[in-house]
C-alpha positions in Angstrom: -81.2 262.0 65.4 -78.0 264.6 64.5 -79.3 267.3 62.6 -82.6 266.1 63.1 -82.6 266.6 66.7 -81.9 270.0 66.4 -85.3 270.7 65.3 -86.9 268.6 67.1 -89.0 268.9 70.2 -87.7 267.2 73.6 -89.8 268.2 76.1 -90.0 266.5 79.5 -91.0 267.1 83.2 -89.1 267.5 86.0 -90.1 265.5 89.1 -87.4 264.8 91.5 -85.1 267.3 93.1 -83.4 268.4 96.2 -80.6 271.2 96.6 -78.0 269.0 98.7 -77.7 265.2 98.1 -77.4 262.4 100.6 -76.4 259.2 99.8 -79.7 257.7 100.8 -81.4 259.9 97.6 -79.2 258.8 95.1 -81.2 257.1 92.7 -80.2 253.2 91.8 -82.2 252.1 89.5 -85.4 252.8 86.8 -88.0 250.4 85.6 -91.0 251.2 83.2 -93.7 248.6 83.5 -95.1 246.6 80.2 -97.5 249.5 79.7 -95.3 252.2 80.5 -98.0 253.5 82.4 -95.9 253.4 86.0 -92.5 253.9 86.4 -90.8 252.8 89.4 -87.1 253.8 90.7 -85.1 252.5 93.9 -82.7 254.4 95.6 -79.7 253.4 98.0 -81.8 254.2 100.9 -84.0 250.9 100.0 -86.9 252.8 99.0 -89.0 252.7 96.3 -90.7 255.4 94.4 -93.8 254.5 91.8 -94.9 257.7 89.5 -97.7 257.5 87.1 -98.4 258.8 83.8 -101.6 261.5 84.0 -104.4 260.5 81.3 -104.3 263.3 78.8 -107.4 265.5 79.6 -109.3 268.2 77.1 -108.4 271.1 79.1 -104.6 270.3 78.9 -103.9 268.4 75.4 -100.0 268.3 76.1 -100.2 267.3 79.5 -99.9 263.9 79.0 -96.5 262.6 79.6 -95.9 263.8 82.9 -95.8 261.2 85.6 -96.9 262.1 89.5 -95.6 260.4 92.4 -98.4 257.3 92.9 -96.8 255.8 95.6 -93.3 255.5 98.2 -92.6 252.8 100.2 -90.2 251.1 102.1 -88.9 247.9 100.5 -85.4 246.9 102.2 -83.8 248.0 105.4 -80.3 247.3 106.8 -79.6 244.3 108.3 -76.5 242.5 109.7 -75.3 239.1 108.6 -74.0 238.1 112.5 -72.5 235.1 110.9 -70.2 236.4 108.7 -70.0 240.2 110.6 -70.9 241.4 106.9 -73.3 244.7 106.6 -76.1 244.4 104.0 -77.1 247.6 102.6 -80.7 248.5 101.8 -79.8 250.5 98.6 -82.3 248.9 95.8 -80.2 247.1 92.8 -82.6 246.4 90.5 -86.4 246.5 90.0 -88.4 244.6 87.7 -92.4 244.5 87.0 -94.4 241.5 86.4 -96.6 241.8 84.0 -100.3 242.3 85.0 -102.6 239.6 85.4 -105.5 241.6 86.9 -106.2 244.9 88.4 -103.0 244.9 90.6 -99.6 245.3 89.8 -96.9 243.8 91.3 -92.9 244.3 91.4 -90.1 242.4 92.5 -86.9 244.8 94.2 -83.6 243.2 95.4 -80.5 244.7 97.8 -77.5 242.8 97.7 -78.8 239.8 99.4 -82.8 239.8 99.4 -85.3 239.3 96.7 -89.1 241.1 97.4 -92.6 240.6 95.5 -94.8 243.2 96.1 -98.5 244.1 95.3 -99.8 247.1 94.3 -103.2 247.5 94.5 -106.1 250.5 94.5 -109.3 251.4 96.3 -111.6 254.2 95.8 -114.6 252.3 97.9 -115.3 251.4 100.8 -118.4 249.1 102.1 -120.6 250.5 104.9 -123.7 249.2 106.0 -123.1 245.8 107.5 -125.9 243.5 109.4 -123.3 242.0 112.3 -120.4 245.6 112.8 -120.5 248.9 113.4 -119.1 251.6 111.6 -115.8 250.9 113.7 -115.9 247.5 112.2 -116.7 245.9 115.9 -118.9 243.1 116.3 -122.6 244.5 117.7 -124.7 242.9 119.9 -126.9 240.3 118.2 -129.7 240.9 120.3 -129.7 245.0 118.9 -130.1 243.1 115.4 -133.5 243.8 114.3 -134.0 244.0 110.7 -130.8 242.8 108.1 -130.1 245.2 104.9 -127.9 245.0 102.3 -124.3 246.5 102.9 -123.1 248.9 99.8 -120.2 250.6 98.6 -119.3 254.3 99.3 -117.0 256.4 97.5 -113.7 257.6 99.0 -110.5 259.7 98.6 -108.0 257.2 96.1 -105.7 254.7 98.8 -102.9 252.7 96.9 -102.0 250.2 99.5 -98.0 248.2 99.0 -98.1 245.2 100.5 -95.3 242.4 101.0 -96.3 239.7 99.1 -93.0 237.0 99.7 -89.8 237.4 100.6 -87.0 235.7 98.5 -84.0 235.2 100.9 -80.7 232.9 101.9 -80.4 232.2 97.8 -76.9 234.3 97.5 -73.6 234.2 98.9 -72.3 237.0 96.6 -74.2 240.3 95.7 -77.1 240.1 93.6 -76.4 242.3 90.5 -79.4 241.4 88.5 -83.0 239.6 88.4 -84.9 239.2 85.5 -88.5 237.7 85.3 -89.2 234.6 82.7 -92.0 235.1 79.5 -93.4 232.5 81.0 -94.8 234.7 83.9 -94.1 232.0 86.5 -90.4 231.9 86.9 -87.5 234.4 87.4 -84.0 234.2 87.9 -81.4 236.4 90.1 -77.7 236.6 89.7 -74.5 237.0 91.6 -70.7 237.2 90.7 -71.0 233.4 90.7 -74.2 231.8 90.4 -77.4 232.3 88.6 -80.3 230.7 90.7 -84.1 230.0 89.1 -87.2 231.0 91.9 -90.4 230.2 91.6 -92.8 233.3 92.6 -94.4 231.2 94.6 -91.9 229.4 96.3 -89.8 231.6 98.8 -88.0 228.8 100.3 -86.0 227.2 98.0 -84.5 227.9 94.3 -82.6 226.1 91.8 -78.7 226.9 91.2 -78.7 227.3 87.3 -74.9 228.4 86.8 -72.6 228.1 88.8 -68.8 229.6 87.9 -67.2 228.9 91.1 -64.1 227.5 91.1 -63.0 224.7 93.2 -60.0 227.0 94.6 -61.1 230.3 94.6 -57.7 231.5 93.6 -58.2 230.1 90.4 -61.2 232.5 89.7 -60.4 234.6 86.4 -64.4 236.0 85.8 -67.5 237.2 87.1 -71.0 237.2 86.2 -71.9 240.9 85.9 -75.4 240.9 84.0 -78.4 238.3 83.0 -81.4 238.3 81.5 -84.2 236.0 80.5 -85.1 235.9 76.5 -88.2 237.9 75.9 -90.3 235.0 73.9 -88.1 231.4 75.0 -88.4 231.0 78.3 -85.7 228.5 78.3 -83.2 231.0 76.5 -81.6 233.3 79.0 -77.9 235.3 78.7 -75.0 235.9 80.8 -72.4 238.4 80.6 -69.0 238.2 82.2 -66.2 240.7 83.4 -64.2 239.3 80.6 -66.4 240.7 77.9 -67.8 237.7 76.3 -71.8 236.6 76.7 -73.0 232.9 77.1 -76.4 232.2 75.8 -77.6 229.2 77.6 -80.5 226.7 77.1 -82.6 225.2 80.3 -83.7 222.7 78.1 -80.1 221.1 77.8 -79.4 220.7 80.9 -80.5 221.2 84.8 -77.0 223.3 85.3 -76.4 225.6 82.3 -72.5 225.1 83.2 -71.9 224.4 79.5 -73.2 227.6 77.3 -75.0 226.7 73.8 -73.6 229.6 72.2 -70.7 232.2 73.2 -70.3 235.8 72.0 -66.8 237.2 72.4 -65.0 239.8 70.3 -61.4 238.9 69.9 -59.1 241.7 70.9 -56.9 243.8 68.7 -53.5 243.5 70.5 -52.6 246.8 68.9 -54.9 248.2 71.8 -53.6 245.8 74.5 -53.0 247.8 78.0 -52.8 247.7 81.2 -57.1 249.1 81.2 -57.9 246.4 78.8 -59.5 243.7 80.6 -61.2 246.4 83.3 -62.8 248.6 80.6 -63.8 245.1 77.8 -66.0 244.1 81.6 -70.0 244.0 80.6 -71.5 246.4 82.7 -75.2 245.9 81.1 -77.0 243.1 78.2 -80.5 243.6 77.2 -82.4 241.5 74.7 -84.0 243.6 72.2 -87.9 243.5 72.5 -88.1 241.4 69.1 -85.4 238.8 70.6 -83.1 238.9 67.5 -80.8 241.1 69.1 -78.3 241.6 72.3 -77.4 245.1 73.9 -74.5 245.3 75.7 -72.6 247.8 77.1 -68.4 248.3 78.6 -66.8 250.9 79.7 -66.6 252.8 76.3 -69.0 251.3 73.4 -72.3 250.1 73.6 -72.6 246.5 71.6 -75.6 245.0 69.3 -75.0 241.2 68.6 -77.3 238.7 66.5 -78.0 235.6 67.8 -77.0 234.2 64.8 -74.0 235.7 64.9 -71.3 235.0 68.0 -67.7 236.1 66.1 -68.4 239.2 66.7 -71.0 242.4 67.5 -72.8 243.6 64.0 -72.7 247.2 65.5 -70.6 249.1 67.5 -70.8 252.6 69.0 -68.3 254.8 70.5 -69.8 256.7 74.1 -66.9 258.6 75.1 -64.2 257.3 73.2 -62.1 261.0 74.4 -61.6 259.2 77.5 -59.4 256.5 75.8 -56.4 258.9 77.0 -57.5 259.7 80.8 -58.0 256.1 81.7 -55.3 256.1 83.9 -56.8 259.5 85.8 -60.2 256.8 85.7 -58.7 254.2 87.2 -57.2 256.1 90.4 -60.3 257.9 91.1 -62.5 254.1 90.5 -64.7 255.4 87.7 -63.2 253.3 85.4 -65.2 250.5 87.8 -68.5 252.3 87.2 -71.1 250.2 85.9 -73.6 251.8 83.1 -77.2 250.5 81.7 -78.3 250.6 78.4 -82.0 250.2 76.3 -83.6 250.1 73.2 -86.5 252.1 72.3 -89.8 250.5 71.5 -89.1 249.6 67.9 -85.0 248.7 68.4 -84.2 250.9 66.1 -82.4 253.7 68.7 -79.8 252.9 71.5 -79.0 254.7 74.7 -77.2 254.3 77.2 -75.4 257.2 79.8 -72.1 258.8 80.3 -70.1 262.0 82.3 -71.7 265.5 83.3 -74.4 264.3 83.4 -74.5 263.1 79.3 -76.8 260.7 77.9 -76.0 259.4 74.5 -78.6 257.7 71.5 -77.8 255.8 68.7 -80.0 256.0 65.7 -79.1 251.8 64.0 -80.9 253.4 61.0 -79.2 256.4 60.0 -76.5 256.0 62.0 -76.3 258.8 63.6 -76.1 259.7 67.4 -76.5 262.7 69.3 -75.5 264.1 73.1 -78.1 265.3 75.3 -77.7 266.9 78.7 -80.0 266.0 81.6 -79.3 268.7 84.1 -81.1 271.6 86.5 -80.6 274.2 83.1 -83.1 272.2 81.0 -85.6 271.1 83.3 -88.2 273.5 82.8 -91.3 272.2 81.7 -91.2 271.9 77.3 -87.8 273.0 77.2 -85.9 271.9 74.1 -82.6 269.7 75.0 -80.3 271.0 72.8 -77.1 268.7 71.4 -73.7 269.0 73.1 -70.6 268.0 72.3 -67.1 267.3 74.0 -64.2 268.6 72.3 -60.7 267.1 72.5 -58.8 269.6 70.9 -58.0 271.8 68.0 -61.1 274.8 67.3 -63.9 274.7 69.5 -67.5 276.1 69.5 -69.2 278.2 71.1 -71.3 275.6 73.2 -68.6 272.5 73.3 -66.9 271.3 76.3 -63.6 270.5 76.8 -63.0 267.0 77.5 -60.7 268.1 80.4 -63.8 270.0 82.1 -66.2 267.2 82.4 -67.3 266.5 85.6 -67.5 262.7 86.9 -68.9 263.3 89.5 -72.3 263.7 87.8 -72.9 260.3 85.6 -75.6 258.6 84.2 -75.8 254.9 85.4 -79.4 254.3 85.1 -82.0 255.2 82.3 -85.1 253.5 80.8 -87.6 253.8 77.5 -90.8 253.6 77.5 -92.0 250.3 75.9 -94.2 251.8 73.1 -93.3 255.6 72.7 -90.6 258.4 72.8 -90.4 258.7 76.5 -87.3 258.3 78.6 -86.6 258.3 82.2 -82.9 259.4 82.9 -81.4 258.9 86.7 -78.8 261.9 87.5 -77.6 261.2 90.9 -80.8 262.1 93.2 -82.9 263.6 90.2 -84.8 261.8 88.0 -85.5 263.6 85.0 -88.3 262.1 82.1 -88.3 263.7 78.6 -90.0 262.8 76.0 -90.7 263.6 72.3 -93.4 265.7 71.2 -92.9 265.1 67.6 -92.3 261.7 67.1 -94.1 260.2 70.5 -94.9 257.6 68.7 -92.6 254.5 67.7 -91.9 253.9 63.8 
């Protein structure tokens, strides 16, 4: 990372792109699976978009990396809650993967109100040559029947077929800002600004309330539930993280309703840096375990967080994103990006962060050597085995020839969403409606 980057060779494939952007394009999440094979994104037009990685072929050593479209589908449409006169968009919050159990894959998506399991599934064959149809699969006449053979299967042109498998619905009041599937490959749990609810895949029809924050008199609410996630290896370990900046690790095993938290993370403020912002910008936006469970990732407004279990005083590391725009907070707050909500992940190993900022900036954290670096995802590096080069925002005083000022970033164009693949150097960075992948040709591998 830092100087090291510098040298290093970032190159990346550029698969999404349109000249004008509707709102429908804009991307809303990124999901690698558990191989990191397929890589699924939703947008706010309720579609979803798989892309898989080509196998690396003799004729083109370096070509493997690059992820094709697989397949597009449909997943939510707009609907109209008559009951409350409330609209229910179709944009796609979150998408995770279950992981494989045989030669299908499947994929749960959510909107604000509805959770989907889909199946993905493959055919290259078809069987011809029965005793009782015709080629147009209608019955024949019996009596025409005159000899039986042995029906076989024929080639054909590569079909991935989505299908609907169940529909997970009337389990939310509030907006569902996050699902999360259990280690025990059975369970999975969504969350909404009040409750966290526990599904069965296999039951649509009814779930279990888990947490529940609700007040009695709702003008006594002071938080939100803004993020969960189950723990990767204890399936009855999962976190929550509130608007109020604190995370409550909770355990099924004590209790049917998690209400009361086993262990709670909270940093306590410095009242030197008391404002007005204080509260808005300490609000979680993200919290990912880290793939070894040791270790929480969270991110606010302007730091991205790592916590040890062990440890709930306060965070063992913490990294400045864009701590330049300390000073234009107010500016933030009148034009509601100081509301906007951005992701964070680990790499394979845990050892590097990232998470995404303005103009289109996308920052990593090396825990290591502690250095970090700026990379720009944008239309000026996206030709194929182009080398990102590092930026950097200057405040004030000399600048160089390649800095920006901080007063010329443009927040119009952040990163919300980005993803790392589980076992290498290959990232997949939502920018608005482009979806850009880059990935490391000298260290693909994770240490």
């Amino acid at each position: 990372m830092g100087e090291d980057t510098d040298t290093r060779k970032i190159n990346h494939s550029f698969l999404r792109d349109h000249s004008y952007v509707t709102e429908a394009d804009i991307i809303s999440t990124v999901e690698f699976n558990h191989t990191g094979e397929l890589l699924a994104t939703g947008d706010k037009g309720g579609r979803v978009v798989i892309f898989q990685r080509e196998p690396e072929s003799k004729n083109a050593p370096h070509s493997q990396g690059e992820y094709d479209v697989y397949s597009t589908f449909q997943s939510h449409e707009p609907e109209f809650d008559y009951l409350k006169s409330l609209e229910i968009e179709e944009k796609i919050n979150k998408i995770k993967w279950l992981p494989q159990q045989n030669a299908a894959h499947s994929l749960l998506s959510t909107n604000d109100k509805t959770i989907k399991l889909w199946k993905i599934t493959e055919r290259d064959k078809r069987p011809e040559g029965y005793n009782l149809k015709d080629e147009e699969g209608k019955l024949k006449d019996l009596s025409t029947v005159t000899s039986l053979q042995v029906p076989v299967l024929k080639p054909m042109d590569l079909m991935v077929e989505v299908s609907p498998r169940r529909v997970f619905a009337n389990g939310h009041t509030y907006h569902i800002n996050s699902i999360s599937v259990n280690s025990d490959c059975e369970t999975y749990m969504s969350a909404d600004d009040l409750r966290i609810n526990l599904w069965h895949l296999a039951i649509t029809d009814r779930s279990f309330n888990i947490v529940d924050i609700k007040p009695a008199n709702m003008e006594d609410l002071t938080e939100v539930i803004t993020a969960s996630e189950f723990h990767p290896h204890h399936c009855n370990l999962f976190v929550y993280s509130s608007s109020k900046g604190s995370l409550r690790l909770c355990d099924m095993r004590a209790a049917a309703l998690c209400d009361k938290h086993s262990k709670l993370f909270e940093e306590p403020e410095d009242p030197s840096n008391r404002s007005f912002f204080s509260e808005i910008i300490s609000s979680v936006s993200d919290v990912k375990f880290s793939h070894s469970g040791r270790y929480m990732l969270t991110r606010d407004y302007l730091t991205v967080k790592v916590w040890d279990l062990n440890m709930e005083a306060r965070p063992i590391e913490t990294y400045q994103v864009h701590d330049y725009l300390r000073s234009k907070l107010c500016s933030l707050y009148e034009n509601d990006c100081i509301f906007d909500k951005f992701e964070c992940a680990w790499n394979g190993s845990d050892s590097v962060i990232m998470t995404g900022a303005y103009n289109n900036f996308f920052r990593m954290f090396d825990r290591n050597t502690k250095r970090d670096v700026t990379l720009e995802a944008s239309r000026e590096s996206s030709k194929p085995r182009a080398v990102l080069k590092p930026r950097r925002v200057c405040v004030g005083g000399k600048r160089r020839r390649d800095d920006i000022s901080v007063d010329s970033l443009d927040f119009t164009k952040k990163i919300l969403h980005t993803a790392w693949h589980p076992a290498e150097n290959i990232i997949a960075i939502a920018a608005t409606n482009n979806l850009y992948i880059f990935q490391d040709k000298v260290n693909s591998e994770m240490r």
